[in-house]
N, C-alpha and C positions, 0 to 999 in steps of 0.2 A: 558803110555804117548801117544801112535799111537790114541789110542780109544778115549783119553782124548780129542784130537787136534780134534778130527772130530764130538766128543760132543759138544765142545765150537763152531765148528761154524754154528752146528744145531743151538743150543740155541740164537748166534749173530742175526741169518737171519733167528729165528724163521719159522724155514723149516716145523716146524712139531706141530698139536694140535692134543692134548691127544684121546688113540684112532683111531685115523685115519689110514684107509685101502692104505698101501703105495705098489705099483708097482715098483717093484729095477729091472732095468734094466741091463739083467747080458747073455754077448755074448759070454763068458767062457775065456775070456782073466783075464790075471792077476787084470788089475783093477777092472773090474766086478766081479769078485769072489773073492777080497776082498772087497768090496762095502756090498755084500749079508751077508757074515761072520761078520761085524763090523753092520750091522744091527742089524741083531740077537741078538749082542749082548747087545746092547743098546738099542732094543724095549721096554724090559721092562719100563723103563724111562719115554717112554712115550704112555705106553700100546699100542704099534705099532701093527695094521693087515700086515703083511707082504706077498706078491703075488708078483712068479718071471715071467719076462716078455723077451720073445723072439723072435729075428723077425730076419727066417732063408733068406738073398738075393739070395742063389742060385747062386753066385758069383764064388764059388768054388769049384761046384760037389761035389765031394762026402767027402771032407774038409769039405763044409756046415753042409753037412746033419750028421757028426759026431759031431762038435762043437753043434747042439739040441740035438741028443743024451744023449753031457756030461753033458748039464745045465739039462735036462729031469732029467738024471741019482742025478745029485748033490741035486737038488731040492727034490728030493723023500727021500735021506740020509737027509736031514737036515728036513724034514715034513715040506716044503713049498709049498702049489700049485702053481702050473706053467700054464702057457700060452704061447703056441708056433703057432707062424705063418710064416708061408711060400709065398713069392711073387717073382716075375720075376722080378727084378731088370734091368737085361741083355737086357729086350725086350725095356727101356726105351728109348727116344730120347736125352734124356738129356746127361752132363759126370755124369759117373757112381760113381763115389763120391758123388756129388750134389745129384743123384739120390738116393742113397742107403742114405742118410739122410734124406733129404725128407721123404722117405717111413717109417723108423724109427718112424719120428716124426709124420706121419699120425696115426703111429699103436698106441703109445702112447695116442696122442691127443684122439683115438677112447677109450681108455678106460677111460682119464679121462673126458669124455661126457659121456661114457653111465653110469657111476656110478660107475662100478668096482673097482677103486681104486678114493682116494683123491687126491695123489700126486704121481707123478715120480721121484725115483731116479736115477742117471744118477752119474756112476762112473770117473766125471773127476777130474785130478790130476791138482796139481802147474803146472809140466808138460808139461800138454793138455793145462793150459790159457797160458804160455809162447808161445806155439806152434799158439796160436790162435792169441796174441797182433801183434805178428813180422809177422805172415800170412797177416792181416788184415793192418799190417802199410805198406805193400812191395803193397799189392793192393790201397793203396791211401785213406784206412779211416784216417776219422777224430777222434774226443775224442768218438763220441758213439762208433765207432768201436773197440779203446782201451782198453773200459771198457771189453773186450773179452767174456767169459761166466757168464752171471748171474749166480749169488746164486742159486735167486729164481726169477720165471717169471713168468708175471701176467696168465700163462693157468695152475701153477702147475705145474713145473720141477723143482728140487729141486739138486744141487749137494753136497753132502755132506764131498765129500776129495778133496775141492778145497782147502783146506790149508795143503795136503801132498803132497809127491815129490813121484816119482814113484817109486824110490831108496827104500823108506820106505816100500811101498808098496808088492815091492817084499819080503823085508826081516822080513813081518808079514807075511807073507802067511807060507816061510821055517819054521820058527821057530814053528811055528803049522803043519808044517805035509801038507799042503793045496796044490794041485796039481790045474793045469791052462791050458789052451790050447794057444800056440801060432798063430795069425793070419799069413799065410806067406804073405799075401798082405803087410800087415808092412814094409817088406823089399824091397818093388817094388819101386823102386824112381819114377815110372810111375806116383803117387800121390804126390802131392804140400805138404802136410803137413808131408811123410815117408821125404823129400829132407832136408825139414826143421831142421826136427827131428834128424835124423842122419848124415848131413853133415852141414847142417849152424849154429845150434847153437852150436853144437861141434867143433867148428872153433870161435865162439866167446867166447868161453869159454875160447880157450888154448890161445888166441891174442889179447881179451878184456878183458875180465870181467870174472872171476869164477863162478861170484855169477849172471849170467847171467838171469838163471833163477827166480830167488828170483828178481832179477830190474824188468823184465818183468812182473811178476808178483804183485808186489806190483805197477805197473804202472798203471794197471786193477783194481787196487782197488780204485787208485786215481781218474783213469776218471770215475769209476761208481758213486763214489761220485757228480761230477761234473753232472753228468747226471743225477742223483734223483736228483739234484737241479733245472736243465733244463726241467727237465719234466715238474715239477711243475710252473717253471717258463711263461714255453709255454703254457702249460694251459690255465695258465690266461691271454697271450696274444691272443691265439686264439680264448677265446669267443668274443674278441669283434674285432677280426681284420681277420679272416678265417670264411667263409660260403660255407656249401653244398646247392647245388643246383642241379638238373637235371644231376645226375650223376657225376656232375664235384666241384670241388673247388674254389671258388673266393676270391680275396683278391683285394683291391685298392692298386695299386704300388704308390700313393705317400709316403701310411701312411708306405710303406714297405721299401722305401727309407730312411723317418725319423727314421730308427729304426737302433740302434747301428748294427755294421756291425755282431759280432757275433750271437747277437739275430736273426737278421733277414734271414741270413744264415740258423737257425734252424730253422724259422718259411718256409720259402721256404723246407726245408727236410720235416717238416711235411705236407708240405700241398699237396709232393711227396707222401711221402708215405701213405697218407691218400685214395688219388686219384687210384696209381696202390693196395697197398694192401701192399710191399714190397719195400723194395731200391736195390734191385740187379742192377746192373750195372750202378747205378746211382753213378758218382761221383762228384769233387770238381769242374770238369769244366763245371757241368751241372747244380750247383747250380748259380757258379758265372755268365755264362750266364744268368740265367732270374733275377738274379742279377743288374746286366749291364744293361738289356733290360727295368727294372722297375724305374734305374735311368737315360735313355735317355730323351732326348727332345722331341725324337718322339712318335707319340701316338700307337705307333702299331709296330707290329712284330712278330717272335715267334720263340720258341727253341724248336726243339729235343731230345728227351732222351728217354733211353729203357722204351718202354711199357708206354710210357708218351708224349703230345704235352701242352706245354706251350704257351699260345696267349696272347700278351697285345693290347686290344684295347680302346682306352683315357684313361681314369684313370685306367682302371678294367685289372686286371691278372684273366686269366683263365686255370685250370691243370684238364685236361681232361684224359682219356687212349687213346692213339694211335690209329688214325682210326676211331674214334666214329662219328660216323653220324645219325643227326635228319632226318627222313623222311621228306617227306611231306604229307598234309593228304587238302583231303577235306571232310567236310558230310555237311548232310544237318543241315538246322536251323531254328529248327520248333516254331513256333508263337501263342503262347504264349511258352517258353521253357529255359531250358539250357544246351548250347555246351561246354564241357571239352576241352581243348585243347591239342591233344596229346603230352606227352613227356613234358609237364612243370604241373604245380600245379595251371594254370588260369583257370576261367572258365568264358564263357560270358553268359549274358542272356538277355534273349529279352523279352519284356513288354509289351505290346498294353493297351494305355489308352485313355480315351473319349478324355481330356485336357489335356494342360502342367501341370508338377508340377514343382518344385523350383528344383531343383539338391539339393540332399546333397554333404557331401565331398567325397571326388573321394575312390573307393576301390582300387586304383592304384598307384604305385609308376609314374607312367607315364601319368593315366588319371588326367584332370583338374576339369572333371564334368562329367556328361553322355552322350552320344549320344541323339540325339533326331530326327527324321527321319519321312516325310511327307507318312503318308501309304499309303494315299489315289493314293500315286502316283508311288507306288513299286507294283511289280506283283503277290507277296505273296509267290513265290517260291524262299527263298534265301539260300545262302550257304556259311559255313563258311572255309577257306584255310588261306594256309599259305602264306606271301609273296613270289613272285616270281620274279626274275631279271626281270628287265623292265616296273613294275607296275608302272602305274603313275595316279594321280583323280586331283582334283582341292577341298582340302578341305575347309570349310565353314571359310571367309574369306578372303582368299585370292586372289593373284590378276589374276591367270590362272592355269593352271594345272603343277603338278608340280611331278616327278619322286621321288617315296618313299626311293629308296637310297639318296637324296638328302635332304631330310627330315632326314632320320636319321643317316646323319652325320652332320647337323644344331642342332638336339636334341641330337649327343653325344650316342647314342644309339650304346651299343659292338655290331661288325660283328658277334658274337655267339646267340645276342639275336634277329635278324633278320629272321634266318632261319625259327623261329616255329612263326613268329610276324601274329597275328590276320587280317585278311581282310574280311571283309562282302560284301556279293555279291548278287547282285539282275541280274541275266544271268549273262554274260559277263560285268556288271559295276559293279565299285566300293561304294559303297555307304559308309561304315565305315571302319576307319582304325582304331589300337588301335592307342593310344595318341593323335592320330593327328584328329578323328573326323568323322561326317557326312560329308560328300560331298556336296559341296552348290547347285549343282542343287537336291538333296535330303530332304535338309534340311527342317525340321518344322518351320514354319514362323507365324508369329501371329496369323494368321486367320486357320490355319491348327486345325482340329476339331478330328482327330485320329492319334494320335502321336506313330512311334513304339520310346520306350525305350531301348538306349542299355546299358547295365554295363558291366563291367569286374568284375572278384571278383579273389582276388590274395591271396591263402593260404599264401606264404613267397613271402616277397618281397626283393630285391636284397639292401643287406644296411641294411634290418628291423632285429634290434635284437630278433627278432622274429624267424627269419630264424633258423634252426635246427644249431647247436653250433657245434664246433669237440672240 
């Protein structure tokens, strides 16, 4: 019946295809060393390579260095190769919980990159997701964080006694004879998840609920459902309403306003976690913040959050990492030629032709046409930069000269896309701006017999479904 319960939920969550070299994670505690046993013996099934995998922290002197020992020792009794690795744990900066998972998961993830194995098993119990749902609802997740431990995850980690109790566990192991090593960290309440374990939910158990474990646990299965719904769902909201760009993330806050409040809650998480990589410390009052900020009147603002700055300026949300700063850059710009523009995907170019031609249609979400520029009256030596507080020209048309921040808050242009915004320079004047143009004392005029050509050429343009998709 034990074997049967953790075959059905291989086979549910399709953990395993025929043959494949599986990495059972076994740290010589009881659930790990029934994990490896309950392998064994259901490999056959589905012609399983079996490889035992261990990653000594060094947490416990010479506790550690005993617990590899035993998995060394079990692994060689049962003919399964092993792999033991040893890391400093202790020298991290991190809490040493976080830390010693992390590491865990680095050593795993390294073997299933280099090919070693297909999948990782990981011996967690009913147990361990109870312990994970009530851990994760006391820090303020939401439904993704209920769903507690996946099954299966999309890098290959596979748990395969998430539908046993630890209770079980143990009493397969007696009934065979099967010896285990206890962690004494276990018993340190110094860890959020030992407190949990041995003092909160055995407190709900004897004053709520018996079956404690079993709600908490089938809770996890209900929000995972809800979230392969939302995956898929966001999905397809994000190719047409989330863009990368220049490192960062954009969305238009109106269209994020019109979006039922749940949805767009998750579309703000993804477009978090797209940006840092992770949602650690990220919670429910850093989504409703740019939340709130995207359904203001105002055009602008910006929120805070770990390893994260959220800006809204006019319509456009932008989710950047923390800290991120475009340079500024000048080089030259040579005649006949083309300037890349650091740090973004534009690139301008410069033309020298006998006559005018017609302009085609603009390569720009912001140009109208081309530039077009009297050479005969430039000094040949020009240079392309980025704007700078206080530029100011008189572009072609207008009626004197006029300060480029004033221009681009007239055209609505984000304070993010300013930073890296194109300026052509002949010395110290301004002769082309992007969008806004030649400079009318530069400008080519009818009789003008050598015209420099300028364009922009824009790989993704802000808006264009073009733009790379999350």
């Amino acid at each position: 019946m034990f074997l049967a319960r953790i075959a059905r939920t291989i086979e549910r969550y399709r953990m395993f295809d025929a043959g494949q070299s599986v990495g059972v994670a076994v740290s010589g505690g009881a659930d790990s060393v029934c994990l490896l046993h309950a392998l064994l013996a259901l490999a056959p099934r589905w012609n399983l390579r079996l490889r035992v995998l261990h990653l000594d922290h060094g947490l416990r002197g010479e506790e550690s260095r005993q617990d590899a020992e035993f998995v060394r020792a079990l692994a060689g009794r049962l003919g399964v190769p092993v792999l033991i690795r040893a890391v400093n744990v202790a020298a991290s900066s991190d809490n040493l919980e976080q830390a010693a998972r992390e590491a865990r998961l680095a050593f795993f993830r390294e073997q299933l990159t280099n090919g070693t194995v297909a999948r990782i098993a990981l011996g967690h119990t009913r147990n361990d997701q109870a312990e994970t749902v009530i851990f994760r609802f006391l820090r303020g997740a939401g439904t993704a964080g209920l769903a507690g431990a996946r099954p299966v995850t999309a890098d290959g980690i596979v748990r395969p006694m998430l539908d046993v109790d630890r209770a079980a566990v143990e009493e397969f192991l007696r009934q065979r004879g099967v010896a285990w090593r206890d962690d004494s960290t276990n018993a340190s309440p110094q860890f959020a998840r030992n407190r949990i374990r041995h003092y909160l939910l055995p407190q709900l158990a004897r004053e709520w609920n018996p079956g404690i474990v079993d709600t908490l646990a089938q809770t996890a299965e209900w929000a995972l459902a809800e979230e392969d719904y939302w995956d898929a769902e966001l999905h397809r909201l994000a190719q047409g309403l989330l863009w990368e760009r220049d490192g960062a993330v954009l969305m238009r806050a109106d269209s994020l306003a019109a979006l039922p409040l749940a949805a767009a809650r998750r579309l703000v998480r993804r477009a978090m976690e797209r940006t840092k990589g992770d949602l650690r410390g990220i919670g429910f009052s850093h989504i409703a913040a740019v939340l709130d900020m995207a359904a203001g009147s105002q055009g602008h603002g910006r929120v805070q959050s770990p390893g994260l700055e959220t800006r809204r300026s006019f319509e456009w949300l932008r989710f950047s990492p923390a800290g991120s700063k475009t340079p500024g850059y000048e080089l030259e710009a040579p005649v006949p030629g083309v300037v890349r523009v650091p740090g973004a995907d534009i690139a301008i170019s410069l033309e020298l032709i006998a006559k005018p031609e017609t302009s085609g249609p603009s390569d720009s979400v912001y140009n109208k046409g081309t530039g077009g520029l009297d050479w005969r009256i430039l000094t040949g030596s020009l240079n392309l930069r980025n704007w700078k507080p206080g530029d100011q020209y008189q572009p072609t048309g207008s009626a004197g000269e006029t300060k480029l921040k004033t221009l681009f808050q007239e055209a609505r242009i984000p304070v993010w896309e300013r930073r890296n915004w194109p300026i052509l320079m002949d010395g110290s004047s301004i002769i082309w701006a992007r969008k806004f143009g030649p400079a009318a004392r530069f400008a080519a005029r009818p009789e003008s017999t050598a015209i420099l050509v300028v364009r922009e050429h824009c790989e993704s343009v802000l808006g264009d479904t073009a733009s790379k998709e999350l």
